[in-house]
C-alpha positions as CSV (number, residue, x, y, z in Angstrom):
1,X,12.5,7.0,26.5
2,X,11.0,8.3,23.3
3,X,10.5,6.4,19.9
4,X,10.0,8.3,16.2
5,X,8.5,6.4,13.1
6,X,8.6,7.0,9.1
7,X,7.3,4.8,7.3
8,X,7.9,4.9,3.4
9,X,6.3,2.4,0.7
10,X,3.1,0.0,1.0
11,X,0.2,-0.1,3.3
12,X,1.8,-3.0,4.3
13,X,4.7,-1.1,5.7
14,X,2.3,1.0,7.6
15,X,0.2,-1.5,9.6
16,X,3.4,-3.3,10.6
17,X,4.8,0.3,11.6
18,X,2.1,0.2,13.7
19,X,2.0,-2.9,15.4
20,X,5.5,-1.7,16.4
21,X,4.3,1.3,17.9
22,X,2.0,-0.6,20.2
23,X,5.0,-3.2,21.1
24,X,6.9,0.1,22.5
25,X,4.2,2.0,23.9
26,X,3.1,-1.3,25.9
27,X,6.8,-1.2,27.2
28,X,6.1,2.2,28.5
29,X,7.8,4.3,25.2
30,X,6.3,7.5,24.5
31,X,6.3,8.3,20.9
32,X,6.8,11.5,19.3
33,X,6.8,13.2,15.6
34,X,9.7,11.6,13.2
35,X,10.7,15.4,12.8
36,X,11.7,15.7,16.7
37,X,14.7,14.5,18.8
38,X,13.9,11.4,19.9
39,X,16.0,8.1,21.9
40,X,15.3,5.9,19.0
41,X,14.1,6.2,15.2
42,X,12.9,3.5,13.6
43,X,12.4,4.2,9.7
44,X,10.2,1.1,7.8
45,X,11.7,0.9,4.0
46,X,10.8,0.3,1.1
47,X,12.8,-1.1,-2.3
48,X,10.3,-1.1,-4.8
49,X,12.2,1.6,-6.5
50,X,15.4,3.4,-6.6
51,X,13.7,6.9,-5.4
52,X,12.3,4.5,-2.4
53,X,15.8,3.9,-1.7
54,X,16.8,6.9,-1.9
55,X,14.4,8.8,0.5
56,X,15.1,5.8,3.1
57,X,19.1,6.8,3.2
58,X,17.9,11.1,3.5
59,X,15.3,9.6,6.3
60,X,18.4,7.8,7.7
61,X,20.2,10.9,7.9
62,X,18.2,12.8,9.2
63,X,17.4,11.1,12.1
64,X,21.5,10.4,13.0
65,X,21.7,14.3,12.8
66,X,18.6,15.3,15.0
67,X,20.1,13.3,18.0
68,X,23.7,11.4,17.2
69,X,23.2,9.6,20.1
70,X,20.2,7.9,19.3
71,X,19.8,4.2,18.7
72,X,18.8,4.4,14.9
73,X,17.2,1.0,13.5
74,X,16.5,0.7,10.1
75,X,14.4,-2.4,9.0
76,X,12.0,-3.7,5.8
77,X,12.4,-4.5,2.4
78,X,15.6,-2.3,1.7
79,X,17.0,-3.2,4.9
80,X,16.5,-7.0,3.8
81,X,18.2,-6.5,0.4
82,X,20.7,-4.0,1.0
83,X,22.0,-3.9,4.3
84,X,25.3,-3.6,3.1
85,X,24.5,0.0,1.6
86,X,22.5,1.0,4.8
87,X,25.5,0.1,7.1
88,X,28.0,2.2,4.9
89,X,25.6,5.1,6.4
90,X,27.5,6.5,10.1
91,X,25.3,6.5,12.6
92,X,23.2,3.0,12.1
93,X,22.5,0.9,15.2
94,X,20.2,-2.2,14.2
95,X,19.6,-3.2,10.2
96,X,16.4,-6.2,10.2
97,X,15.3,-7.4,7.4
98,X,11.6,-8.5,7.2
99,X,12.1,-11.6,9.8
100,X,13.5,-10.3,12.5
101,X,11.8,-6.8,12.2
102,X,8.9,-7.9,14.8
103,X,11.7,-8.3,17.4
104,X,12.8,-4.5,17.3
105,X,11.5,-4.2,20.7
106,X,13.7,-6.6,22.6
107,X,16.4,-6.1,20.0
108,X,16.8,-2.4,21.5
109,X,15.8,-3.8,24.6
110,X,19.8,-4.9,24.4
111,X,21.5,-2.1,22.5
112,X,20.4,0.1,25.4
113,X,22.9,-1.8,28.0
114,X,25.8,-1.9,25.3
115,X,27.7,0.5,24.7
116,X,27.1,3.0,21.5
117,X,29.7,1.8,18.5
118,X,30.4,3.9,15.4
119,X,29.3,0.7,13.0
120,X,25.7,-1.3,12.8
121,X,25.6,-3.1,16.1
122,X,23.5,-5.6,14.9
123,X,22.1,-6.8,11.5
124,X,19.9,-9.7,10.8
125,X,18.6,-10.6,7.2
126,X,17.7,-14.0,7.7
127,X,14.7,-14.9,5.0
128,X,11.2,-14.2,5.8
129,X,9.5,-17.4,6.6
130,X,7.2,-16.3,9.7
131,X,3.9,-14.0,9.4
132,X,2.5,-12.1,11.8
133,X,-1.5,-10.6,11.1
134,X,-0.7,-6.4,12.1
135,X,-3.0,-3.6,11.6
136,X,-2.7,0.8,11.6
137,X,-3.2,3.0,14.3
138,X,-3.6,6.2,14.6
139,X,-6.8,7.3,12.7
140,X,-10.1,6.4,14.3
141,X,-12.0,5.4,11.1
142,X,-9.9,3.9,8.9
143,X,-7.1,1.0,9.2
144,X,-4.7,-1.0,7.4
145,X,-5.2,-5.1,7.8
146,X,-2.1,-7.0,7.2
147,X,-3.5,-10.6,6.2
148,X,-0.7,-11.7,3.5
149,X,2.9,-11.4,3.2
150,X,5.6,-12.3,0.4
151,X,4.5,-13.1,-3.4
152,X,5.6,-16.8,-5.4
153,X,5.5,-15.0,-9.0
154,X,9.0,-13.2,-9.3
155,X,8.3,-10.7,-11.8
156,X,11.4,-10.1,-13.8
157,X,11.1,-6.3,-12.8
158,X,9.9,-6.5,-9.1
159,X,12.8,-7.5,-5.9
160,X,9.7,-7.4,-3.4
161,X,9.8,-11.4,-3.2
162,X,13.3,-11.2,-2.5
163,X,13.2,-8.4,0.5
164,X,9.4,-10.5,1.6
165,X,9.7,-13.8,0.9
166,X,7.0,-16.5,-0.4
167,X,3.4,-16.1,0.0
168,X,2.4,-16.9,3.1
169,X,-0.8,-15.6,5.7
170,X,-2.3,-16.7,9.0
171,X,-5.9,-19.1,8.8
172,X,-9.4,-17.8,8.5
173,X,-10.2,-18.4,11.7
174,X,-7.2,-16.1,12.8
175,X,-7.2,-13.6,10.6
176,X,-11.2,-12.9,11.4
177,X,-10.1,-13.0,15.5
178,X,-8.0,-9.9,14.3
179,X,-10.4,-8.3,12.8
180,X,-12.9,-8.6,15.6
181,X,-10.5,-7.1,17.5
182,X,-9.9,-4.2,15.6
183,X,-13.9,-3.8,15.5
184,X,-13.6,-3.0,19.1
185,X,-11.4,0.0,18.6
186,X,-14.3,1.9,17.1
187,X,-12.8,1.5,13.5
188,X,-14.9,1.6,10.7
189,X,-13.6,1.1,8.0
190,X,-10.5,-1.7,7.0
191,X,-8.0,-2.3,4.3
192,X,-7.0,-5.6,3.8
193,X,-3.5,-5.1,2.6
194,X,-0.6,-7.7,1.4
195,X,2.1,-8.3,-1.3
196,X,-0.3,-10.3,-3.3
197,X,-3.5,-10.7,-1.4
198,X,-5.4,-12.9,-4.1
199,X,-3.0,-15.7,-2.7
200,X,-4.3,-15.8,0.8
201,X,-4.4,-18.9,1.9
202,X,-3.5,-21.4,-0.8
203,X,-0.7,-22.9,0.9
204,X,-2.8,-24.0,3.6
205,X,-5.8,-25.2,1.7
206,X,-8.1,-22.1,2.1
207,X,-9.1,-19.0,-0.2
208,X,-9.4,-15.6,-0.5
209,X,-13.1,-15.2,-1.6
210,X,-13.8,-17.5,1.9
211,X,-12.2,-15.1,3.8
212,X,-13.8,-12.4,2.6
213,X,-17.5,-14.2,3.5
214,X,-16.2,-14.5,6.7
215,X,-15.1,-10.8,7.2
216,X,-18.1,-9.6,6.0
217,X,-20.2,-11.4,9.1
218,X,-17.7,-9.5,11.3
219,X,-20.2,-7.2,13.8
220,X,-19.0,-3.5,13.7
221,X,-17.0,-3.1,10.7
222,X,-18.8,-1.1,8.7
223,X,-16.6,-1.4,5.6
224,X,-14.0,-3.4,3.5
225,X,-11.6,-2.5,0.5
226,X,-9.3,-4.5,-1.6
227,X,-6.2,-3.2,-1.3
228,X,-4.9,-4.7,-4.7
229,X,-5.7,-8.0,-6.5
230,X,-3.9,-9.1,-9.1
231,X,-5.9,-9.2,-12.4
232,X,-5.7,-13.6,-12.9
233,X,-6.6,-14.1,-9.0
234,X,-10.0,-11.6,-8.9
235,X,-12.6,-14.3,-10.6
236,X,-15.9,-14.2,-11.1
237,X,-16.6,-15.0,-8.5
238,X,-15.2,-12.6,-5.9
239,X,-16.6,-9.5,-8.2
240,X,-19.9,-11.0,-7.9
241,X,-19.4,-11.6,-3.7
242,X,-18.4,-8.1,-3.9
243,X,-21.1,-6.7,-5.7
244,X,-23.5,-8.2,-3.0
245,X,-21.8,-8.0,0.3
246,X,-22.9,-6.1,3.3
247,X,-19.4,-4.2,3.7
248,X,-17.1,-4.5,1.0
249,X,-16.8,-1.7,-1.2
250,X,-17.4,-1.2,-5.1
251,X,-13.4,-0.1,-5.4
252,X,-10.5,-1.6,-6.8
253,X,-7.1,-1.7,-7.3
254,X,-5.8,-4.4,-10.4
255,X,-2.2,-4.1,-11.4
256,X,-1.9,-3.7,-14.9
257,X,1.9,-3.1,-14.9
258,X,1.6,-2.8,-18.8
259,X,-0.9,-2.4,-22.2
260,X,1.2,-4.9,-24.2
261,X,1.0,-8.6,-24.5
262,X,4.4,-8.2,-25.8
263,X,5.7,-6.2,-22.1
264,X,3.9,-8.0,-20.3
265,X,5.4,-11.3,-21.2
266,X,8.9,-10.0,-20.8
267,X,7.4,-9.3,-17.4
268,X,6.6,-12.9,-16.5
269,X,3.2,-11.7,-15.6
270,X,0.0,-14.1,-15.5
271,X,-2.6,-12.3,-17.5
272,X,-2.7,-11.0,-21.3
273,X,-4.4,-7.5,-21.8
274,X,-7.7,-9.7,-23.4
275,X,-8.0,-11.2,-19.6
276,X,-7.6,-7.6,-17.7
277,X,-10.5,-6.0,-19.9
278,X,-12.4,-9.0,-19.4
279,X,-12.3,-8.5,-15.5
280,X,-12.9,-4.9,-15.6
281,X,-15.8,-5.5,-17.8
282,X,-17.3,-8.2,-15.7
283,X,-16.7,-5.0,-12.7
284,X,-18.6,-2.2,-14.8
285,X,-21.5,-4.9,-15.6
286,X,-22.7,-5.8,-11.8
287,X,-21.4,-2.7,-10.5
288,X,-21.3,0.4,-13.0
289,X,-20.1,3.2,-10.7
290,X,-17.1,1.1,-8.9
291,X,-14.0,3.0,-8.8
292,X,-11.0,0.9,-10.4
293,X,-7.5,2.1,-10.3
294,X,-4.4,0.3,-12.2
295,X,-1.0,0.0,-11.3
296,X,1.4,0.6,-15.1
297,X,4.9,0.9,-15.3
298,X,6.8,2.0,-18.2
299,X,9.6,2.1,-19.9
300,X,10.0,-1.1,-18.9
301,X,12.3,-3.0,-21.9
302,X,11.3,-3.8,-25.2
303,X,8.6,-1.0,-24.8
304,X,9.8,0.7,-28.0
305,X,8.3,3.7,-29.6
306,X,5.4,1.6,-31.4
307,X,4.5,-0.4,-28.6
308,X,4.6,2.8,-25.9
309,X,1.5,4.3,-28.7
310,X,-0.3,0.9,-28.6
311,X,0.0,0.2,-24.3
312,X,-1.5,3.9,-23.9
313,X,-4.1,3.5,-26.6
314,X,-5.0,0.4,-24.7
315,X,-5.5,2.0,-21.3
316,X,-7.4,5.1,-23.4
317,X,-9.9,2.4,-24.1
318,X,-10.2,0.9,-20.6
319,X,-13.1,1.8,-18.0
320,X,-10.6,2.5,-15.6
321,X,-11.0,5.5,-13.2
322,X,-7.3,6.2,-12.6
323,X,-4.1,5.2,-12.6
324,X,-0.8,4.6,-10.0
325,X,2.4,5.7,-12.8
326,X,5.6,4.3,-12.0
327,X,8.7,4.7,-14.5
328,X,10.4,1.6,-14.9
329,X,13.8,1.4,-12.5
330,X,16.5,-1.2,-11.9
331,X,16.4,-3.5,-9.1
332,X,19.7,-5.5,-7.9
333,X,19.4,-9.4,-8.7
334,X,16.0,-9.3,-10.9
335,X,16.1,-11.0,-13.8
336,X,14.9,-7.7,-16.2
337,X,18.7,-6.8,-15.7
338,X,19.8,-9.4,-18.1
339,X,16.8,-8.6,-21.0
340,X,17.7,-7.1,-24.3
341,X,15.5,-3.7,-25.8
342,X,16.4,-1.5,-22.8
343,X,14.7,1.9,-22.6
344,X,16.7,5.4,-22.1
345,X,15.9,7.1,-18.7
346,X,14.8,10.3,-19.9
347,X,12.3,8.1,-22.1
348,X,10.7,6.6,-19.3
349,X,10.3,9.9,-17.5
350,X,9.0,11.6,-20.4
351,X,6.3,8.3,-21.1
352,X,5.6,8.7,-17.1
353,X,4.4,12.0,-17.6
354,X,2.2,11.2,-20.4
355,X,0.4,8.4,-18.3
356,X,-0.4,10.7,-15.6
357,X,-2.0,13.0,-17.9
358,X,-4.1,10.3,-18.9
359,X,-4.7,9.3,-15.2
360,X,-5.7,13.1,-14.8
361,X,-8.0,12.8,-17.5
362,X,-9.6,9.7,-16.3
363,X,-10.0,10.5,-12.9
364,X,-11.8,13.8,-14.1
365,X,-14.4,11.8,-16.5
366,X,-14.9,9.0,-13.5
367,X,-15.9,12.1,-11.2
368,X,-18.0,13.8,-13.9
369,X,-20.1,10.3,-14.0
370,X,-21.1,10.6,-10.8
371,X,-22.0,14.2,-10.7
372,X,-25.5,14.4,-9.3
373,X,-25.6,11.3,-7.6
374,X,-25.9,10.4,-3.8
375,X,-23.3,7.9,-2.3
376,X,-22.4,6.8,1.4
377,X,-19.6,8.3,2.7
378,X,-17.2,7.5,6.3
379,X,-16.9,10.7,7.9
380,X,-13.5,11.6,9.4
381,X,-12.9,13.6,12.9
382,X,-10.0,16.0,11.3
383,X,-11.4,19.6,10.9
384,X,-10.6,22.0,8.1
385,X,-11.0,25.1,6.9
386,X,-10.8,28.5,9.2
387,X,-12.6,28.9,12.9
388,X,-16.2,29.5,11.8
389,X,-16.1,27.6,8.6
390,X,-14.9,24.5,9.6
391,X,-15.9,21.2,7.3
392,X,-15.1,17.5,7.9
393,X,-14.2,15.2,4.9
394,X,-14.4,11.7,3.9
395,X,-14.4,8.9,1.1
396,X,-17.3,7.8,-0.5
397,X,-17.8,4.4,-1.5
398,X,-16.8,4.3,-4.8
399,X,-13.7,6.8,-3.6
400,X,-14.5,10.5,-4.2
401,X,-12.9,12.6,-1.6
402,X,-15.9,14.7,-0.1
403,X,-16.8,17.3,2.5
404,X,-19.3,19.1,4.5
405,X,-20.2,21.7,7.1
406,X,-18.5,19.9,10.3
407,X,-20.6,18.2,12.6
408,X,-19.2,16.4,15.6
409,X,-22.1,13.9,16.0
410,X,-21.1,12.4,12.1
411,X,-17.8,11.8,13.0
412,X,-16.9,8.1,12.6
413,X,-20.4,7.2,10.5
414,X,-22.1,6.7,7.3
415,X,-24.4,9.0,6.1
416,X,-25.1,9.3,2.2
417,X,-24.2,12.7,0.5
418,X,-24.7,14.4,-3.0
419,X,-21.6,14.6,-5.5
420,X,-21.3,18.2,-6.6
421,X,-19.3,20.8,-7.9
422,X,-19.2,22.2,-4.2
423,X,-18.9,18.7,-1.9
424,X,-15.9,17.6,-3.9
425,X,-12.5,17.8,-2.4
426,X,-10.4,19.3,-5.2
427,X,-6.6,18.5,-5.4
428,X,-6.3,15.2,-3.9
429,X,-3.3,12.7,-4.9
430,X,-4.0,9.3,-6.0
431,X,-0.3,8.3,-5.7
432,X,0.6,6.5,-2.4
């Protein structure tokens, strides 16, 4: 029997992908390439947006028409909010939402000895209360740490606590067993990943920045980043831990979501745009060359004309290096739905486009800054380039794509290397 991933949305989608992979290929599954005929797809969605929905029903599709026969299980965020939608699709076998979704293995266990139906033989959206810690596979120097799961802030814009649940995470003590383990794989590098990792913890007493000591004493792990933090939960404190540790890495990722006090309390975010340049200036100060990314979404309502000028003159000003654009879209059952000030589509696309340009232009000035300097960087084992002329690429630590003549014996360490015109990898997406 033969299983076939796809994976759409967060690194959190990914390592839990993943730790479904190893459930079936312990169970003596072999798995093959999403694009083949396989016995079972399992496609891992996403909800964030309406264009995530929408390339999890065309994944849907075509996985029913590579092998109609095949048991087709569809499970995640979307799957948790929408399973009515997903069924309406022919073909479906199992719908789990993100409770059940760790029990895909036995689920199909018994779908196999039923016989095939034209509807969803089973669907489970009960509400996520459990977590389990998962991590990537798959790339030999570089994983994806689950350590946190679901989110207590409800943004009026964002479903994710709906299709996740509340914020919730294993102890210390296990989350650092995990990632002892994964130091045995010959991993080097580890992203701890989450809905909102700053929140690790806190229901059981313990905190993030304690968990990060205690994964920095981890033997073999060369490397940690911060997936994303939101901008009131990185203190002080943890920039400073940061700025000092043996392994974590000068990057970061702090949702911004929007340059307007004004937006962002229509939001219901934590923060006003005073705190988020405090923090980023508290980042430049103990470590000048960190790369920091921001998360901004637009078009969001009440963002008229005036306030659009002001939110990007705001982000012109910020020592941000670049920026993940999203154009504001509905989500089913949020509480943006019922606001006033609502912004035209083709608005929001057209302000979109503006902010990447700006990203464009900042991630070109944060690259020109560290022209001519030397920074570490985690070597990967994928060759490019033509026989003969084959180089090897990898991140620095302040997340400039490099590369280099290839040499098998720097696969999989960390060896410093010049930023030039001629090591940098041109083209790269900052997107996903």
């Amino acid at each position: 029997m033969t299983i076939a991933t796809h994976t759409l949305g967060c690194k959190l989608n990914f390592a839990e992908t993943s730790n479904l992979q190893k459930q079936f290929v312990a169970a003596g599954f072999g798995i093959v390439d999403f694009h083949e005929k396989a016995d079972i797809y399992v496609i891992n969605t996403c909800t964030v947006t309406s264009v995530a929905e929408k390339k999890c029903r065309n994944a849907i599709r075509q996985a029913v028409s590579q092998n109609p026969q095949a048991i087709v299980a569809v499970i995640g965020c979307f799957a948790q909010n929408d399973a009515g939608q997903i069924a309406a699709i022919p073909g479906v076998s199992i719908i789990l939402g993100n409770e059940q979704k760790h029990r895909l293995l036995e689920i199909v266990t018994d779908i196999r000895e039923q016989q095939r139906q034209t509807k969803p033989l089973y669907i489970n959206t009960d509400e996520p209360r459990s977590f389990q810690l998962s991590y990537s596979g798959g790339d030999r120097t570089r994983t994806f740490f689950k350590i946190q799961d679901g989110c207590d802030y409800f943004c009026s814009y964002c479903a994710i606590p709906f299709a996740r649940g509340r914020s919730r995470s294993a102890t210390i003590a296990e989350t650092v067993a995990v990632a002892r383990e994964i130091a045995t794989t010959g991993t080097r590098e580890v992203v701890l990943t989450g809905v909102n990792t700053g929140t690790f913890g806190l229901h059981q007493g313990e905190h993030f920045l304690d968990l990060l000591k205690a994964l920095d004493q981890v033997e073999g792990i060369l490397r940690y980043r911060i997936s994303s933090i939101e901008p009131n939960l990185i203190t002080d404190e943890i920039i400073d831990f940061v700025a000092h540790s043996r392994a974590f890495l000068p990057h970061f990722h702090i949702p911004l979501q929007a340059g307007s006090d004004k937006v962002l309390k229509m939001m219901h975010r934590h923060y006003d745009t005073a705190l988020y340049a405090e923090r980023l200036q508290h980042i430049r100060g103990v470590m000048p060359d960190a790369c920091i990314a921001a998360d901004v979404i637009t078009g969001f309502n009440g963002e008229d004309d005036e306030t659009f000028v002001q939110s990007k003159q705001y982000l012109e000003s910020l020592p941000i290096s670049y920026l993940h654009v999203f154009p504001y879209s509905d989500r089913p059952g949020t509480h943006a739905l019922k606001m006033p000030e609502r912004i035209e589509i083709p608005i929001r696309k057209a302000r979109s486009q503006e902010l990447h340009q700006l990203s464009d232009r900042k991630r070109q000035a944060f690259v020109e800054s560290q022209m001519g300097k030397t920074r570490t960087v985690l070597w990967e084992h994928t060759r490019h380039g033509a026989p003969g002329q084959e180089t090897m690429q990898g991140w620095t630590d302040n997340y400039i794509r490099l590369q280099r003549p290839y040499d098998e014996t720097l696969c999989g360490t960390v060896t410093p290397y010049p930023i030039t015109n001629s090591t940098i990898v041109e083209n790269i997406s900052f997107e996903d």
